[in-house]
MARGURO-715837 format. One record per atom (N, C-alpha, C, CB): residue number from 1; residue in one letter; chain; atom name; x, y, z. Coordinates in steps of 0.2 Angstrom, whole numbers, plus 5000, padded with zeros to 4 digits. Glycine has a CB too. Example, Ala and Ser with C-alpha at 12.3 -4.5 7.8 and 13.67 -1.06 7.14 Angstrom:
<pts>
<pt 1; 'a'; 'A'; 'N'; <5066; 4972; 5039>> <pt 1; 'a'; 'A'; 'CA'; <5062; 4978; 5039>> <pt 1; 'a'; 'A'; 'C'; <5066; 4984; 5039>> <pt 1; 'a'; 'A'; 'CB'; <5057; 4978; 5045>> <pt 2; 's'; 'A'; 'N'; <5064; 4989; 5035>> <pt 2; 's'; 'A'; 'CA'; <5068; 4995; 5036>> <pt 2; 's'; 'A'; 'C'; <5064; 5000; 5039>> <pt 2; 's'; 'A'; 'CB'; <5070; 4997; 5029>> 
</pts>
This chain:
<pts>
<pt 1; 'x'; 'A'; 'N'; <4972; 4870; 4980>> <pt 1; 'x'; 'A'; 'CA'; <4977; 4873; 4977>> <pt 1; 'x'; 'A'; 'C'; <4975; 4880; 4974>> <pt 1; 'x'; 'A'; 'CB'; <4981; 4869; 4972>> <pt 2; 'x'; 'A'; 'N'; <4969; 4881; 4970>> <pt 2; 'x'; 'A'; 'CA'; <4966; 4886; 4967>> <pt 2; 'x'; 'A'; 'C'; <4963; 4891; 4971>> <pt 2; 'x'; 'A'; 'CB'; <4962; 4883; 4962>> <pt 3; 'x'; 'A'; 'N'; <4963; 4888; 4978>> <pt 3; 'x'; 'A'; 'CA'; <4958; 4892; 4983>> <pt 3; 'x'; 'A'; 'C'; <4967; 4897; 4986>> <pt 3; 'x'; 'A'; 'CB'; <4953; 4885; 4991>> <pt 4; 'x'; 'A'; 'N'; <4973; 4895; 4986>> <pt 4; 'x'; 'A'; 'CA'; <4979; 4898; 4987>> <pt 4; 'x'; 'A'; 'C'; <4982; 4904; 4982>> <pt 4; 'x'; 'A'; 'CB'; <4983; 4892; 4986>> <pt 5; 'x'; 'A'; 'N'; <4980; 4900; 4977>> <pt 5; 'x'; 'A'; 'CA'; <4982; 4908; 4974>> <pt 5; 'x'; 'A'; 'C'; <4977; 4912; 4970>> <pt 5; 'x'; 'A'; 'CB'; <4987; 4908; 4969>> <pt 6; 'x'; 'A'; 'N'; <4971; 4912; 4974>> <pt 6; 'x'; 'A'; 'CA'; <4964; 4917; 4973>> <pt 6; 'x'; 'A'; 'C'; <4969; 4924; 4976>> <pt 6; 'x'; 'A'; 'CB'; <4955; 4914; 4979>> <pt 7; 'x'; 'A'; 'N'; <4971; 4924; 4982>> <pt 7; 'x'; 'A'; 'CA'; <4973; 4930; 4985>> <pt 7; 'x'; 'A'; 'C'; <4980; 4935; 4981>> <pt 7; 'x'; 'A'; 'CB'; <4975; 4926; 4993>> <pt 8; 'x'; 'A'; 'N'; <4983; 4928; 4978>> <pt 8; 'x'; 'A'; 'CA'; <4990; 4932; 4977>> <pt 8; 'x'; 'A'; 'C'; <4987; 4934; 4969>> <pt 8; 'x'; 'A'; 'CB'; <4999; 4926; 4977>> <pt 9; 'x'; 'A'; 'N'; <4983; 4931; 4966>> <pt 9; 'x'; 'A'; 'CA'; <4980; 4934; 4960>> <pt 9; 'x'; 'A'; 'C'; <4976; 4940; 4961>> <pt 9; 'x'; 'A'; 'CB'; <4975; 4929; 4956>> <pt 10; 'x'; 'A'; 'N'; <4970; 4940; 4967>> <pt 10; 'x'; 'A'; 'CA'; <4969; 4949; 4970>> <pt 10; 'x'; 'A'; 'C'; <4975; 4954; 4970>> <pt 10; 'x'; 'A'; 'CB'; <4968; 4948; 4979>> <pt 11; 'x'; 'A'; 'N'; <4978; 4952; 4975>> <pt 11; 'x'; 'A'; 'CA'; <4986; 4955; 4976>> <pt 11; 'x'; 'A'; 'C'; <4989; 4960; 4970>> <pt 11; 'x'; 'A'; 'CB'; <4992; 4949; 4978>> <pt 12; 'x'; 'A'; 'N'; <4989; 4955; 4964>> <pt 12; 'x'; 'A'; 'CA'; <4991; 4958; 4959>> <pt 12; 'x'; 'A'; 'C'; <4987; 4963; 4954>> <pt 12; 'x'; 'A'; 'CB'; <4994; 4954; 4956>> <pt 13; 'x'; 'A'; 'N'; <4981; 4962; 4954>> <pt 13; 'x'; 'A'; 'CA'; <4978; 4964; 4951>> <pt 13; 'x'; 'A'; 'C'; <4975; 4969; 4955>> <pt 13; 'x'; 'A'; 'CB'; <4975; 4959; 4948>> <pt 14; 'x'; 'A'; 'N'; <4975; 4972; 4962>> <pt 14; 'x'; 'A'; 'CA'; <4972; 4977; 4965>> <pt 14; 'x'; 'A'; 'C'; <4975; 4984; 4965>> <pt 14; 'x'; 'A'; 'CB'; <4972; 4976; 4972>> <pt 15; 'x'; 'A'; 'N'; <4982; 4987; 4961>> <pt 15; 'x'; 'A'; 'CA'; <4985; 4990; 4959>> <pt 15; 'x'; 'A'; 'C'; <4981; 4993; 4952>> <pt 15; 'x'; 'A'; 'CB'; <4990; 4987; 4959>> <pt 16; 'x'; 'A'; 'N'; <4981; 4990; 4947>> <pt 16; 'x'; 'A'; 'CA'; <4977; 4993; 4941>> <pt 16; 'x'; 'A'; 'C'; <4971; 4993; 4942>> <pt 16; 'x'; 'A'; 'CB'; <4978; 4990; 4934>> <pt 17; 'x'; 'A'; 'N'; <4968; 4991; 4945>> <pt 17; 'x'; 'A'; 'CA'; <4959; 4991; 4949>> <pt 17; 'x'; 'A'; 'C'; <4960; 4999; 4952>> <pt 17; 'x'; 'A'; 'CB'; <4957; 4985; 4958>> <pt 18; 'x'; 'A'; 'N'; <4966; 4999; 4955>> <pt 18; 'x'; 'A'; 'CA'; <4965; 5006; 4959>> <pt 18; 'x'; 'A'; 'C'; <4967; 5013; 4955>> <pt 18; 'x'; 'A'; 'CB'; <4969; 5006; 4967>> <pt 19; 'x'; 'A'; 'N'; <4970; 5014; 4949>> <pt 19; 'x'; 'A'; 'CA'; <4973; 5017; 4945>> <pt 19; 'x'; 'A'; 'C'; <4968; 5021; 4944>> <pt 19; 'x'; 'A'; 'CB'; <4976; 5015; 4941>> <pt 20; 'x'; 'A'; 'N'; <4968; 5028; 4945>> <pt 20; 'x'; 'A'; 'CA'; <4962; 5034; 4941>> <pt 20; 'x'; 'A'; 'C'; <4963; 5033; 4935>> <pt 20; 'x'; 'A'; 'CB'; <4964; 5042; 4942>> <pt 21; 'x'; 'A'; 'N'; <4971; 5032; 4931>> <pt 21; 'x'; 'A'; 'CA'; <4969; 5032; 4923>> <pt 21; 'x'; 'A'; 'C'; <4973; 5026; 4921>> <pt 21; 'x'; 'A'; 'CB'; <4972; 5039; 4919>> <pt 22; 'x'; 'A'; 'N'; <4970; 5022; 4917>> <pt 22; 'x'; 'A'; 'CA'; <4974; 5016; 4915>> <pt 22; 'x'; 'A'; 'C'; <4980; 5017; 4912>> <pt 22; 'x'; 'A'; 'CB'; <4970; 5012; 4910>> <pt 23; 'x'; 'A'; 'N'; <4984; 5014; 4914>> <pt 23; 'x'; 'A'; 'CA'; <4991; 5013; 4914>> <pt 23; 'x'; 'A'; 'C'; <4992; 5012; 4905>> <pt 23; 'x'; 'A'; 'CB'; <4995; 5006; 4919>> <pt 24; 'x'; 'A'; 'N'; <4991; 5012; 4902>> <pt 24; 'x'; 'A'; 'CA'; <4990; 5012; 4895>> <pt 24; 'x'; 'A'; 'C'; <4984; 5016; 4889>> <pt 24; 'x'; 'A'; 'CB'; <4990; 5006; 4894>> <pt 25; 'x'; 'A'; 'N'; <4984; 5022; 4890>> <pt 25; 'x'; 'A'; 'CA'; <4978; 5028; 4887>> <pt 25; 'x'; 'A'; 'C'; <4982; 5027; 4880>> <pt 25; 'x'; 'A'; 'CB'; <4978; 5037; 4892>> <pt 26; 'x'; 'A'; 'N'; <4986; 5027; 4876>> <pt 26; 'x'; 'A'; 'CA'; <4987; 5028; 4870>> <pt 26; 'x'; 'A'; 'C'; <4988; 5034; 4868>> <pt 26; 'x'; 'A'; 'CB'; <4983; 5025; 4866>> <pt 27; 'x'; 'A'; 'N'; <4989; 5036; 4873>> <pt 27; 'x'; 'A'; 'CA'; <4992; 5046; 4872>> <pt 27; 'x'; 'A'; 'C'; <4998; 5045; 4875>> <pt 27; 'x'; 'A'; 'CB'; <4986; 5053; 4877>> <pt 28; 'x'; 'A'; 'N'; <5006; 5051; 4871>> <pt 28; 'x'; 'A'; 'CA'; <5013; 5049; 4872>> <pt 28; 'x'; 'A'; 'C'; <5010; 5056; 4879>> <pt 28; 'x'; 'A'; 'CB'; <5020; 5050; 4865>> <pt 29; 'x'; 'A'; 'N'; <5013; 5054; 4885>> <pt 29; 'x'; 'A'; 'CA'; <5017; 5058; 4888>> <pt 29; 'x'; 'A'; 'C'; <5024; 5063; 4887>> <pt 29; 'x'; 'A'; 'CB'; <5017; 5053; 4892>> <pt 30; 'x'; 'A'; 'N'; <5025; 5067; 4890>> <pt 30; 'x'; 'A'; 'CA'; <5028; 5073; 4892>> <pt 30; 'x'; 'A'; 'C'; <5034; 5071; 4896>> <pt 30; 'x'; 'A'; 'CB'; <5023; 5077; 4894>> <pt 31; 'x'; 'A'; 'N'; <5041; 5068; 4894>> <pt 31; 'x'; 'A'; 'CA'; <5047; 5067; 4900>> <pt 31; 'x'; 'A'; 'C'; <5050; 5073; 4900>> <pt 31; 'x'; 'A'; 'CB'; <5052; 5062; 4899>> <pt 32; 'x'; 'A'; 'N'; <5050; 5073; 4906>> <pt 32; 'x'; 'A'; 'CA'; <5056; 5079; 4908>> <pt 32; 'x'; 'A'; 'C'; <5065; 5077; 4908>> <pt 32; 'x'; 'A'; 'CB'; <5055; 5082; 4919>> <pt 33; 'x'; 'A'; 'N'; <5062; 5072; 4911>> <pt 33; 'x'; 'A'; 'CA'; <5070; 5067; 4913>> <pt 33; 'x'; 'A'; 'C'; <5070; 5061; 4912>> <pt 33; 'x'; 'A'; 'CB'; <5072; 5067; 4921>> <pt 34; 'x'; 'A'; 'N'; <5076; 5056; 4912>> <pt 34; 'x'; 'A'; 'CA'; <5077; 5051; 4911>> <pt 34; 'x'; 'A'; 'C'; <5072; 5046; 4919>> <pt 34; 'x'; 'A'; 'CB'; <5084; 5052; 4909>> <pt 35; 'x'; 'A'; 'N'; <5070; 5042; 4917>> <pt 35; 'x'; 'A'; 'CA'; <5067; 5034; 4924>> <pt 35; 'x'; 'A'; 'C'; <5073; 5035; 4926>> <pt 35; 'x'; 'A'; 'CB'; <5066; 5024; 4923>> <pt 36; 'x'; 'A'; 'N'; <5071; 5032; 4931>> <pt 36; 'x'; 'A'; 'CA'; <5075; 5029; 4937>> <pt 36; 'x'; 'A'; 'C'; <5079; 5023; 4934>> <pt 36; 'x'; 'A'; 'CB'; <5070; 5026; 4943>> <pt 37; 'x'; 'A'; 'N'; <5074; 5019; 4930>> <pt 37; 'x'; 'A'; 'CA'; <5077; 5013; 4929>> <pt 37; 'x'; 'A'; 'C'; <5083; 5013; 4921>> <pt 37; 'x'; 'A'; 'CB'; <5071; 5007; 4928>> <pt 38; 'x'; 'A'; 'N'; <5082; 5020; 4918>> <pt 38; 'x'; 'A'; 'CA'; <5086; 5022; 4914>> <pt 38; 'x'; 'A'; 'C'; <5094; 5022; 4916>> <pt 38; 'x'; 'A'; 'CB'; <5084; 5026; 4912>> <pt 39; 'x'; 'A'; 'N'; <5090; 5026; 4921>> <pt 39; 'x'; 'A'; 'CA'; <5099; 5030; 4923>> <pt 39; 'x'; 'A'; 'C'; <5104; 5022; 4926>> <pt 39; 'x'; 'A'; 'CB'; <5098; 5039; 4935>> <pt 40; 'x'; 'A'; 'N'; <5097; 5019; 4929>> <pt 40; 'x'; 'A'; 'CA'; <5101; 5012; 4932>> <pt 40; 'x'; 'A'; 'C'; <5106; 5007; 4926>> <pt 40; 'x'; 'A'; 'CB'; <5094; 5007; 4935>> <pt 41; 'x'; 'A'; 'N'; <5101; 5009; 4921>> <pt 41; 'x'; 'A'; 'CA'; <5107; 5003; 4914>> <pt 41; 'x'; 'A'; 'C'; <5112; 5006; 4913>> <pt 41; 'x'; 'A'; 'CB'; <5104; 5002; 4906>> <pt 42; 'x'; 'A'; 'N'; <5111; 5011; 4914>> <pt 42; 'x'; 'A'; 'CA'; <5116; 5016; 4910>> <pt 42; 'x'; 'A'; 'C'; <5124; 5015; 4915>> <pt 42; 'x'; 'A'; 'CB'; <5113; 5026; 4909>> <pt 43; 'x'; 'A'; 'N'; <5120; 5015; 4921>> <pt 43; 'x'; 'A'; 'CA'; <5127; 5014; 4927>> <pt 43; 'x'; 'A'; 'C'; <5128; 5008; 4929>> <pt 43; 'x'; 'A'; 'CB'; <5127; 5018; 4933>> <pt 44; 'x'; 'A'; 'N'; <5122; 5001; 4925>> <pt 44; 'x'; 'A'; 'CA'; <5125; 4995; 4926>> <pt 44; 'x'; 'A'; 'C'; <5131; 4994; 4919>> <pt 44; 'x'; 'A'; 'CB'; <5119; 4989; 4926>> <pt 45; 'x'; 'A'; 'N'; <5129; 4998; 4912>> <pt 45; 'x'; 'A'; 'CA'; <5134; 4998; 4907>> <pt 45; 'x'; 'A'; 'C'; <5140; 5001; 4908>> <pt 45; 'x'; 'A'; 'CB'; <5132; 5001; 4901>> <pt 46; 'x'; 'A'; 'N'; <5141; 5007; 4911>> <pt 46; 'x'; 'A'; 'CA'; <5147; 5008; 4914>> <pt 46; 'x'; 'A'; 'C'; <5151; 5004; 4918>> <pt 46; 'x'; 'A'; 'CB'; <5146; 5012; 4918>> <pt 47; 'x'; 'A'; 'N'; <5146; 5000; 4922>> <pt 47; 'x'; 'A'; 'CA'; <5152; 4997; 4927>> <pt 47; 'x'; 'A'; 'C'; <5151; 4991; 4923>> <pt 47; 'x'; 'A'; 'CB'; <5150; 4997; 4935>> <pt 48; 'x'; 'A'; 'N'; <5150; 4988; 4921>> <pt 48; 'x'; 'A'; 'CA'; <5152; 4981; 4915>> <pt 48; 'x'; 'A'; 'C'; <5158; 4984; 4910>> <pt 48; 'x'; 'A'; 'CB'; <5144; 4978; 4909>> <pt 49; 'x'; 'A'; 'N'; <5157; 4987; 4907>> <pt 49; 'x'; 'A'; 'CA'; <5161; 4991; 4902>> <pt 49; 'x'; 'A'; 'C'; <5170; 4992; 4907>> <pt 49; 'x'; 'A'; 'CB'; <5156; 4999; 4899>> <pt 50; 'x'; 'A'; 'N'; <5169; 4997; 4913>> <pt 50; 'x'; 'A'; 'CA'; <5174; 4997; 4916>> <pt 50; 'x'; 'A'; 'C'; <5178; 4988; 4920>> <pt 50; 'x'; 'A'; 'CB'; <5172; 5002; 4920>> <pt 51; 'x'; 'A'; 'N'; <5173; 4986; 4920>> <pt 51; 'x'; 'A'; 'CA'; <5177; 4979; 4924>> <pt 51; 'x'; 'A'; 'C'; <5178; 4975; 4919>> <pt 51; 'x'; 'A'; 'CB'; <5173; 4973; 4930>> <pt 52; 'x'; 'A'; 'N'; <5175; 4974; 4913>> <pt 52; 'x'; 'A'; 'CA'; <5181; 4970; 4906>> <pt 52; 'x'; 'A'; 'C'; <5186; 4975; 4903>> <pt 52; 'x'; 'A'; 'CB'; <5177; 4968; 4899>> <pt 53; 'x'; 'A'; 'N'; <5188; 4978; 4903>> <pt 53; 'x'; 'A'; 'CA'; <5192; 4984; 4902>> <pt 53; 'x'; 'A'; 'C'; <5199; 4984; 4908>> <pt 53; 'x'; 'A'; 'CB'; <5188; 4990; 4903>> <pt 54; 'x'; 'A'; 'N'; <5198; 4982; 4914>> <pt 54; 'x'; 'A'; 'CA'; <5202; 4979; 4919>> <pt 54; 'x'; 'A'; 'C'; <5203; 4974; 4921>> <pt 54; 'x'; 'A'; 'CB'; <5202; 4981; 4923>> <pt 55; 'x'; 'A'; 'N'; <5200; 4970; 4917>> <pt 55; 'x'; 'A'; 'CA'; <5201; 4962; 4918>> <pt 55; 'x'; 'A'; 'C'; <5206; 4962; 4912>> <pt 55; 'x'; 'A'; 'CB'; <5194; 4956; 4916>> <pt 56; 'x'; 'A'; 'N'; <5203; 4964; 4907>> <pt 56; 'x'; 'A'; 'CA'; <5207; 4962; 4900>> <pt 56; 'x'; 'A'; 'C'; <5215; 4964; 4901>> <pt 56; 'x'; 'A'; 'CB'; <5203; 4966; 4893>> <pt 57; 'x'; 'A'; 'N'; <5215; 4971; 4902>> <pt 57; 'x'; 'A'; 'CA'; <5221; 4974; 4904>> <pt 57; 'x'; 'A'; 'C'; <5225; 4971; 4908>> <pt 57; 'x'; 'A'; 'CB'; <5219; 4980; 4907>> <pt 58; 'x'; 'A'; 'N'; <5223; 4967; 4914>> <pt 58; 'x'; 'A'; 'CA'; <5226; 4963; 4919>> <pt 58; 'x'; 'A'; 'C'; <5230; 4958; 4914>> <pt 58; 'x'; 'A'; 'CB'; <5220; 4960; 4925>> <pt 59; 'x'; 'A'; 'N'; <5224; 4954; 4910>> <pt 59; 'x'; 'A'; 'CA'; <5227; 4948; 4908>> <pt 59; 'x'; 'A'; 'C'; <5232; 4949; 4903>> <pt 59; 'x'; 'A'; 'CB'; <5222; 4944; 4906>> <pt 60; 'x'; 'A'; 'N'; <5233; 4954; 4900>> <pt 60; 'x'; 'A'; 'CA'; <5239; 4954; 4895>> <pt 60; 'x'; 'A'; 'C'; <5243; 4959; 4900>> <pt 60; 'x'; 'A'; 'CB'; <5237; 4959; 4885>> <pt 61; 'x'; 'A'; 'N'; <5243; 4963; 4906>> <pt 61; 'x'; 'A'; 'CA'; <5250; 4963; 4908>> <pt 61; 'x'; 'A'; 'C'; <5253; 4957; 4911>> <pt 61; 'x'; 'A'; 'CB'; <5250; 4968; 4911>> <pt 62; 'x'; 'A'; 'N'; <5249; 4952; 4911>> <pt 62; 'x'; 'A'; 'CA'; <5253; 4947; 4912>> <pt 62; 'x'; 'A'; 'C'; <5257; 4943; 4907>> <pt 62; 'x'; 'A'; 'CB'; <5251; 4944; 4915>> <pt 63; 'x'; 'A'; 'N'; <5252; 4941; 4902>> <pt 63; 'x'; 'A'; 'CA'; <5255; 4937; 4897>> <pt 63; 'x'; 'A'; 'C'; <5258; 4943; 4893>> <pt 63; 'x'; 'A'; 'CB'; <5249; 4932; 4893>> <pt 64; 'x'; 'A'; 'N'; <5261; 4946; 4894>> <pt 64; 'x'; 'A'; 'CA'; <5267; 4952; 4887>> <pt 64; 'x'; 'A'; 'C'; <5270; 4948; 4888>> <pt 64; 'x'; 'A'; 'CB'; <5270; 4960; 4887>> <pt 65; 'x'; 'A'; 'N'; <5274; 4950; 4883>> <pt 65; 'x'; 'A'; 'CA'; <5280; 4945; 4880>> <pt 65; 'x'; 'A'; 'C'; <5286; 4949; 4883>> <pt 65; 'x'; 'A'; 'CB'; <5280; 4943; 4871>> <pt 66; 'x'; 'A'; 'N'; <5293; 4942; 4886>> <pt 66; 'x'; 'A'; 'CA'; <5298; 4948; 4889>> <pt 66; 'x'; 'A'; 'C'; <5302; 4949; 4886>> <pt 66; 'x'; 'A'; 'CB'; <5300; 4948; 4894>> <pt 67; 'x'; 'A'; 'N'; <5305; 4955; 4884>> <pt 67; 'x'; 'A'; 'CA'; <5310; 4957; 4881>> <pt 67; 'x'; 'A'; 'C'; <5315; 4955; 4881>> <pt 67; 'x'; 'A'; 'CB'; <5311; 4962; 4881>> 
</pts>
């Protein structure tokens, strides 16, 4: 079992092996722009925010009371 995931432990670990600069130097970097994975939340919040907003809407035009 330990001879199985010798490779997948390589695997993971051959990426920061191969890095010119360690992925954590303690110096702040210089953003221009927002990640990728920013813009991504921001337009998974949008769209969560828009589908309870038309759910909710749905469910009280149904249950309004009738005149």
């Amino acid at each position: 079992m330990r001879n199985a995931l010798l490779p997948l432990l390589l695997l993971a670990a051959v990426p920061a092996l191969a890095a010119d600069e360690p992925p954590h130097t303690g110096r702040a970097g210089s953003r221009s722009m927002p990640e990728l994975s920013d813009l991504a939340l921001a337009a998974c919040a949008a769209g969560g925010i828009w589908f309870v907003r038309r759910q909710l809407r749905a469910r009280f035009r149904k249950s309004a009371p009738k005149d």
